[in-house]
N, C-alpha and C positions, 0 to 999 in steps of 0.2 A: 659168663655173661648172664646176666638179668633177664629174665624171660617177662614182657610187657605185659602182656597177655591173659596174667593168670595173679590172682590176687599175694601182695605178701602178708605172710601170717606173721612177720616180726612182734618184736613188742611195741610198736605205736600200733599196728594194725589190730592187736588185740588188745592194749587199752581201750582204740578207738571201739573195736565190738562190742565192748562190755558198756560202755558211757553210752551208746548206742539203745542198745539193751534195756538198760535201767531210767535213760530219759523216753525211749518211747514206747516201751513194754511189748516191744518186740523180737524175736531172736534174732541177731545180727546176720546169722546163716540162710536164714528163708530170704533177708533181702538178697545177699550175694548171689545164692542159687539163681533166684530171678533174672539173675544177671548175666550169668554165666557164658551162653552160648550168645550172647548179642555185645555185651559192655563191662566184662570184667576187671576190666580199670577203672571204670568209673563207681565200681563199689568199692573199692580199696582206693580210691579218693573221697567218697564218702567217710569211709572207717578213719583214716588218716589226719585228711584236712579238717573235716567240719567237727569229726566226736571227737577224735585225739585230742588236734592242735586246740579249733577253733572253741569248744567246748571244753576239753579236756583244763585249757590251758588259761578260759577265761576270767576275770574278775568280777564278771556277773554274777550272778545269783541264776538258779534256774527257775524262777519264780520269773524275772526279768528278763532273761533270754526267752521264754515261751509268749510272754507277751509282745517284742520284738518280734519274734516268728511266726507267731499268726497276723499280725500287722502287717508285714512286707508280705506276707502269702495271700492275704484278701487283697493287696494293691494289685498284684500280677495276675486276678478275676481268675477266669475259666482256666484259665493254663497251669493253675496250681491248686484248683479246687479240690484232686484228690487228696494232698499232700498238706494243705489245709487244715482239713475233716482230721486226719491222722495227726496232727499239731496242735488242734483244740482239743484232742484228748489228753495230750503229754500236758497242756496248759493246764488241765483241770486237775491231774496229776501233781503239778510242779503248786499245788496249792490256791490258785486262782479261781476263783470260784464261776459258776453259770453266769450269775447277775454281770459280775465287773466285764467278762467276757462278749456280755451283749452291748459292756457300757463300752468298751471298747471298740467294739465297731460301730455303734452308734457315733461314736466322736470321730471314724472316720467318713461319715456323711460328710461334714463339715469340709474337709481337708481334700478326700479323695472325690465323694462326689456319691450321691442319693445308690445310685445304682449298687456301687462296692460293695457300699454298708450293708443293702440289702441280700444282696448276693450272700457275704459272708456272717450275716443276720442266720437265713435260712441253711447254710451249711452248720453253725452252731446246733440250730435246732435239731438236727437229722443227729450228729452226733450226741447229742444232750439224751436224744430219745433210745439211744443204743448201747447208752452210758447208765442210765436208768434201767434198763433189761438187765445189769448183769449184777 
């Protein structure tokens, strides 16, 4: 029997680590760790569904999924402003440059509403400025 509990290391879970890894210049093991004693199913659904399958397995580009994913991440405001900040890095990564990324959320004033844009205006910045330090 399958133990739920505890992450599996098959090969989707470490495809997913590694696509993990290399889109968000992270090591996949510090998130899981994180995880460990509260929700370690929910990082090997991470690893699985989103880097394997959902990434792993897309037709996007990752130039196109990063701007996708900071867009839905500035919709959902305060409740994903960590995870955000850590996606406009991989966007800046995945080739997108600062300017488009401002122009980006500038274009969601429009759609989503003054507040978002701003919101997610000012998390660019913070990261822009920590991105620049290294």
């Amino acid at each position: 029997m399958k133990d739920n509990q505890h992450p599996d290391t098959g090969s989707r879970y470490a495809r997913g680590s590694a696509i993990f890894a290399e889109t968000l210049g992270l090591p996949a093991d510090a998130f899981t760790a994180s995880l460990a004693n509260v929700a370690p199913r929910f990082a090997r659904y991470v690893m699985e569904w989103e880097f394997a399958d959902m990434v792993g397995e897309s037709s996007i580009d990752a130039r196109t999924r990063e701007i996708v994913a900071i867009t839905s991440l500035a919709m959902l405001g305060a409740t994903a402003a960590s995870v955000l900040r850590l996606r406009i890095t991989s966007t800046l990564k995945a080739g997108v440059s600062m300017e488009e990324v401002i122009d980006i959320f500038i274009q969601l004033g429009v759609t989503a509403g003054f507040p978002i844009a701003l919101a997610a205006i000012h998390a660019a910045q913070e990261q822009f400025n920590s991105v620049e330090l290294v």
